[in-house]
C-alpha positions as semicolon CSV with decimal commas, in nm:
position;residue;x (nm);y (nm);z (nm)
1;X;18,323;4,454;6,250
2;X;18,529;4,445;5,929
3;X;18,154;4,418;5,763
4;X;17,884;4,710;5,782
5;X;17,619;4,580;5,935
6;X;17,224;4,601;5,725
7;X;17,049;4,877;5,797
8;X;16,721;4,755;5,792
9;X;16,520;4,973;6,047
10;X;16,251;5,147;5,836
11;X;16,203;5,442;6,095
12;X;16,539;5,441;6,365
13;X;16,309;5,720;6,535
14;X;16,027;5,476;6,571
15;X;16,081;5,161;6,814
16;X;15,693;5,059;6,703
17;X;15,839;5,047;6,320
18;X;16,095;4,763;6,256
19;X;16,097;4,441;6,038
20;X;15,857;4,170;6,123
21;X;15,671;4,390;6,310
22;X;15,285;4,268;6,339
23;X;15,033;4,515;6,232
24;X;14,674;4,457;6,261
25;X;14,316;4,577;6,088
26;X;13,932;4,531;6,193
27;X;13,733;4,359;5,931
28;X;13,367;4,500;5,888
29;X;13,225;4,244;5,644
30;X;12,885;4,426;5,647
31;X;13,000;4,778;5,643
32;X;12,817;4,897;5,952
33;X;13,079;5,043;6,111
34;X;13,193;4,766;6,340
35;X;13,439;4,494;6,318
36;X;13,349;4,146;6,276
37;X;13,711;4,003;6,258
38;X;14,067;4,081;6,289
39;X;14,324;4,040;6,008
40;X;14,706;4,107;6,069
41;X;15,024;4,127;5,866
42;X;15,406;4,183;5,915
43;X;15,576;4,505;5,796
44;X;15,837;4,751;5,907
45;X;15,598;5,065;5,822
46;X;15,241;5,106;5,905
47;X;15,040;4,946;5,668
48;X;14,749;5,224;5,581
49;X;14,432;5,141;5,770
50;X;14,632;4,917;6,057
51;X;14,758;4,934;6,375
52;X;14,951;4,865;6,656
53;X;14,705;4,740;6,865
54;X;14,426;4,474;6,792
55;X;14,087;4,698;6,776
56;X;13,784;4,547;6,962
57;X;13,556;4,263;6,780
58;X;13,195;4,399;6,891
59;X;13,022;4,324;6,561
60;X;12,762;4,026;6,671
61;X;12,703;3,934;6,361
62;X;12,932;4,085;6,077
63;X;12,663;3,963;5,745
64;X;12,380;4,151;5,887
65;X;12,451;4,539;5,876
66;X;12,154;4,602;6,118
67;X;12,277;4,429;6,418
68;X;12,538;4,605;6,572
69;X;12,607;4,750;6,937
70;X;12,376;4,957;7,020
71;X;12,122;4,888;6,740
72;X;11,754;4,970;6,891
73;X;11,506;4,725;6,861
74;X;11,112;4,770;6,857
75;X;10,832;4,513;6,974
76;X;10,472;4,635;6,962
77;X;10,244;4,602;7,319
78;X;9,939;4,423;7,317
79;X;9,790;4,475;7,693
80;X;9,415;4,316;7,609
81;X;9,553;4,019;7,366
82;X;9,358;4,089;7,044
83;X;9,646;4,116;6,811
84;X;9,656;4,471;6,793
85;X;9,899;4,690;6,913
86;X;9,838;5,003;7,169
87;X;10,220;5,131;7,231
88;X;10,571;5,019;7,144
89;X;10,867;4,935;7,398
90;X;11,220;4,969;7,290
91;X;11,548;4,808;7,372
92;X;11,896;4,865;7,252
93;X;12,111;4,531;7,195
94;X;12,328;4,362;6,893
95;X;12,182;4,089;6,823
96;X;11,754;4,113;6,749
97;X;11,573;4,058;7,043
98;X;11,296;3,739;6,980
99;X;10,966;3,973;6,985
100;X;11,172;4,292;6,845
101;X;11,157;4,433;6,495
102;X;11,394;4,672;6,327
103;X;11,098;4,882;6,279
104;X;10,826;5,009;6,507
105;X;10,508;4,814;6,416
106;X;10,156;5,010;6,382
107;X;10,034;5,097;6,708
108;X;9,615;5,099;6,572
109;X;9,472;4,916;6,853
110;X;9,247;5,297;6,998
111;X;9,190;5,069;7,312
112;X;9,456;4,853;7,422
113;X;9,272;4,775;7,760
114;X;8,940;4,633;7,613
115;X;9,015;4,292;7,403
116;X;8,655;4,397;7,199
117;X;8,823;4,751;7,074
118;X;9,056;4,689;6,772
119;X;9,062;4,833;6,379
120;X;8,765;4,658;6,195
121;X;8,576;4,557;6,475
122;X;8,198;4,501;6,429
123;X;8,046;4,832;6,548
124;X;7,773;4,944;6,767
125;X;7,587;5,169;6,684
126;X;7,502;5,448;6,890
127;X;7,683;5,340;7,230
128;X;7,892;5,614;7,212
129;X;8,223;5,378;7,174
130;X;8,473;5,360;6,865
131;X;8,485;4,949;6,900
132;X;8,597;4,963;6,528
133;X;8,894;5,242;6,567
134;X;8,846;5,458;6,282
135;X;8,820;5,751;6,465
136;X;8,386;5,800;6,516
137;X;8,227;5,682;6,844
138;X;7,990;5,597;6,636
139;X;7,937;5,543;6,241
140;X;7,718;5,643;6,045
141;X;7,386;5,506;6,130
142;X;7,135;5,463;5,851
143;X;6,865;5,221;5,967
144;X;6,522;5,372;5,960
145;X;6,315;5,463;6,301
146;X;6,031;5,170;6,289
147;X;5,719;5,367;6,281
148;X;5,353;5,234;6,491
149;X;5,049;5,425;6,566
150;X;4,734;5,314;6,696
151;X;4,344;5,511;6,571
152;X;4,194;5,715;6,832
153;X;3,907;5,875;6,872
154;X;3,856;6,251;6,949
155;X;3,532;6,513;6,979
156;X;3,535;6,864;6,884
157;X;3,522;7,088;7,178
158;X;3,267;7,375;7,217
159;X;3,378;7,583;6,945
160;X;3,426;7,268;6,737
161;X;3,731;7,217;6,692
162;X;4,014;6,974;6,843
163;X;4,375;6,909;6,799
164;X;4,621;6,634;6,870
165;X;5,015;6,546;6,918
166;X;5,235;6,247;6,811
167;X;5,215;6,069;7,098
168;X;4,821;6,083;7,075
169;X;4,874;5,809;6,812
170;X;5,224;5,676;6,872
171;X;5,204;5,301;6,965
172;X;5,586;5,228;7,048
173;X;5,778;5,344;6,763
174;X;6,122;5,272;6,780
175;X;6,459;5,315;6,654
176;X;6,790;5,127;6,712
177;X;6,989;5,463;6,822
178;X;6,692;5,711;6,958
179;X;6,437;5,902;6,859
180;X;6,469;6,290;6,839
181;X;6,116;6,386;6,732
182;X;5,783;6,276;6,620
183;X;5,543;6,501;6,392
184;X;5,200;6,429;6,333
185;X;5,001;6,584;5,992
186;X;4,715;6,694;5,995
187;X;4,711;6,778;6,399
188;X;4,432;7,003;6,431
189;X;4,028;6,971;6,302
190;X;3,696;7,133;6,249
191;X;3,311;7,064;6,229
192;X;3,440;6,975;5,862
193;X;3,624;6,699;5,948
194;X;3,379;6,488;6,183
195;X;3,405;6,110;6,058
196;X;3,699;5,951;5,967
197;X;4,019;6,133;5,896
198;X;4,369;5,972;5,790
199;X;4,668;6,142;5,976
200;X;5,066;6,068;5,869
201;X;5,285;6,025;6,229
202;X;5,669;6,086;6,102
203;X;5,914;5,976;6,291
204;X;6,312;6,048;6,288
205;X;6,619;5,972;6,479
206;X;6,880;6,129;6,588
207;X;7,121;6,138;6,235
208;X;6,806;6,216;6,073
209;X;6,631;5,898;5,936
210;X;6,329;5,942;5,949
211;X;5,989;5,705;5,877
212;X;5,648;5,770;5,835
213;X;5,281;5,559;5,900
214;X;4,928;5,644;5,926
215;X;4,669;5,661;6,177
216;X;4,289;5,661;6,141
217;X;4,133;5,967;6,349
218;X;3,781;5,992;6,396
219;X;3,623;6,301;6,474
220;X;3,312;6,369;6,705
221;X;3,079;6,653;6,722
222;X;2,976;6,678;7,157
223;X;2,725;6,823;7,367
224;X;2,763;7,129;7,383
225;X;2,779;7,153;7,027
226;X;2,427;7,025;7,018
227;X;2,323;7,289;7,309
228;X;2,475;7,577;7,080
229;X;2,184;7,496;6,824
230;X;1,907;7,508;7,131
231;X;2,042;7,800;7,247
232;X;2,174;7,994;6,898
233;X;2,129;8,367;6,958
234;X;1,913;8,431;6,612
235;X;1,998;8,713;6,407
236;X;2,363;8,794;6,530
237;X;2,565;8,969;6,261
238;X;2,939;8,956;6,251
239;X;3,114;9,163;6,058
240;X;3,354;9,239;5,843
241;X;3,470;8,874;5,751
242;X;3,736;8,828;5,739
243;X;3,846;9,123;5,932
244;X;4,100;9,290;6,000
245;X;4,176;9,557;6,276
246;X;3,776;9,540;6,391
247;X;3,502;9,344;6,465
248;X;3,212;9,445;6,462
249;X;2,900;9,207;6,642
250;X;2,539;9,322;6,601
251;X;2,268;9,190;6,818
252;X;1,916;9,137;6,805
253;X;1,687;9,429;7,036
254;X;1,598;9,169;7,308
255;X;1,993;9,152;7,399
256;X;2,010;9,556;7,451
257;X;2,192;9,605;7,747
258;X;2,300;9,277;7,847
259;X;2,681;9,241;7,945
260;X;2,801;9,012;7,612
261;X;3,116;8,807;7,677
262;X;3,362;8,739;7,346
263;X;3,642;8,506;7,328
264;X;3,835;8,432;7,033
265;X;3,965;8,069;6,994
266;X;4,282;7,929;6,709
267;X;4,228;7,640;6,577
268;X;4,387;7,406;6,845
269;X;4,136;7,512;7,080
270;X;4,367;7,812;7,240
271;X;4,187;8,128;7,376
272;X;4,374;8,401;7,186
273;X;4,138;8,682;7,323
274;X;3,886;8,676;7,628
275;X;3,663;9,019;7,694
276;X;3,335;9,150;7,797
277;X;3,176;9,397;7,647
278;X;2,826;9,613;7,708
279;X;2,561;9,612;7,501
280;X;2,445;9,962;7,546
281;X;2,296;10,059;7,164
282;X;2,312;9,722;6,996
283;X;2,605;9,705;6,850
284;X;2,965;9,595;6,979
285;X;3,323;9,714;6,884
286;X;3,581;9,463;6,904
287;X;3,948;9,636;6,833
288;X;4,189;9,469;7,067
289;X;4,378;9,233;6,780
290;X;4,691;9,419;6,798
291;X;4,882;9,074;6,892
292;X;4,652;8,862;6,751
293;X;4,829;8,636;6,396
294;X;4,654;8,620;6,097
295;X;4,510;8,314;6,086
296;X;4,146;8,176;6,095
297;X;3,967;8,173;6,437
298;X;3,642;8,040;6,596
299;X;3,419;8,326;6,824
300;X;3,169;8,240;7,072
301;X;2,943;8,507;7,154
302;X;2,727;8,491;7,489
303;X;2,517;8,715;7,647
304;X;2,557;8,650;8,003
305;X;2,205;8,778;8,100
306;X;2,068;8,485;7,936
307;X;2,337;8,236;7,843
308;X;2,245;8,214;7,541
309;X;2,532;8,163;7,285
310;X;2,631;8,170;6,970
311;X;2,999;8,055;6,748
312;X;3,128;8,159;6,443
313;X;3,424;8,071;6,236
314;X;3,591;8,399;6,141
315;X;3,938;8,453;5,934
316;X;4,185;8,713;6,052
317;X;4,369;8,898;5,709
């Protein structure tokens, strides 16, 4: 040709590079990493941040930077229907599942199988069940045992005295957990006390709430207290009193020789020490207190030749 031809090949090494070639560029509107939209243009050289090749459109929605492929999705699981959840399930998709949140919702629900089990349920107390899910099987219970006795009548036994327990004047106390223990103050009484005595039953549950009422006891001399004054072994002497390693008992002349029997009673009527003893010069030894408390004591003294009897009230130091 008399005329050069134009040279307008951009790169003659490159067949992909010549004019009018169509170049093309992903559009990511939302700037979540994936492309919404294609946009193209025409050039000889690669435009910077295009290429040859359309890339793929996989954005679902290109406005919303937290829904794109492979986004996970979260939906809370409510297995008894009370509004509360117990687990989460999961999915992976684009576009937000109907149910699905971008984050995982509270799972607080502690029971997810019993409809009656959620956070700020009412709460029963002392079923051993966390209906209200903060974590106790059971809160704090304050309520008060409810505290009923009945009066009763006792009598003093031989060596006048008598004792009782709580349930000796419990008349159906109650409590809305359980009760753990009843007291009852004073428990134990003399000759001194015959008539009418007031005694204080205390009662207390379990987290230690505790109540207290009072009970009218009456105390009763019996028989045999009356037989002790017919048959009173005159002139006994017991000594020293209070004592404290010995005892010593001195009878009249008309017991000399007689086999005496000594037993030692507390003051709940329990026989602490149980001997006999001979009367050979009128005067008996009594050392065996090696295990016996300090405490005050009741002695009955009987010679068995005769039956006759006698009981003191004696004080251990």
């Amino acid at each position: 040709s008399l005329v050069a031809p134009a040279a307008d090949d951009c790169d003659d090494n490159d067949a992909n590079e010549f004019p009018g070639q169509t170049w093309y560029a992903g559009v990511d509107a939302d700037g979540d990493g994936f492309f919404g939209s294609i946009t193209t243009t025409t050039a000889c050289d690669q435009p910077t941040g295009y290429l040859l090749v359309a890339p793929a459109i996989d954005d679902c929605d290109d406005n919303d930077a937290n829904e794109f492929p492979g986004q996970t999705w979260y939906a809370g699981v409510d297995n008894d229907g009370d509004g509360f959840f117990g687990s989460i399930t999961t999915t992976t998709a684009c576009e937000q599942p109907t149910g699905y949140l971008l984050v995982a919702p509270a799972t607080d629900d502690c029971d997810d199988n019993d409809a009656a089990i959620y956070p700020n349920a009412t709460e029963i107390l002392c079923n051993g069940i966390d209906e209200n899910c903060n974590g106790m099987e059971d809160d704090i219970d304050t309520i008060q045992p409810i505290c009923i006795t009945n009066d009763i009548i006792i009598e003093l036994d031989e060596f006048g005295v008598a004792s009782i327990v709580a349930s000796d004047i419990d008349n159906g106390s109650t409590d809305n957990c359980s009760i753990v223990s009843m007291n009852v103050s004073p428990n134990s009484f003399d000759i001194n006390d015959i008539g009418v005595n007031t005694v204080i039953l205390t009662v207390t549950d379990g987290n230690n709430n505790s109540s207290q009422c009072t009970a009218i006891v009456e105390v009763t001399s019996n028989a045999l207290m009356v037989e002790q004054e017919l048959n009173n072994i005159e002139n006994i002497d017991l000594y020293p009193n209070p004592f404290e390693n010995k005892l010593t008992v001195r009878l009249p002349q008309g017991f000399l020789g007689d086999d005496i029997h000594i037993e030692l009673v507390d003051m709940l009527g329990r026989t602490v020490l149980d001997l006999t003893k001979h009367n050979s010069n009128g005067k008996i030894e009594v050392v065996e207190f090696t295990n016996i408390e300090v405490a005050s004591y009741f002695v009955k003294v009987t010679s068995l030749a005769t039956n006759k009897f006698i009981i003191r009230k004696l004080v251990k130091k």
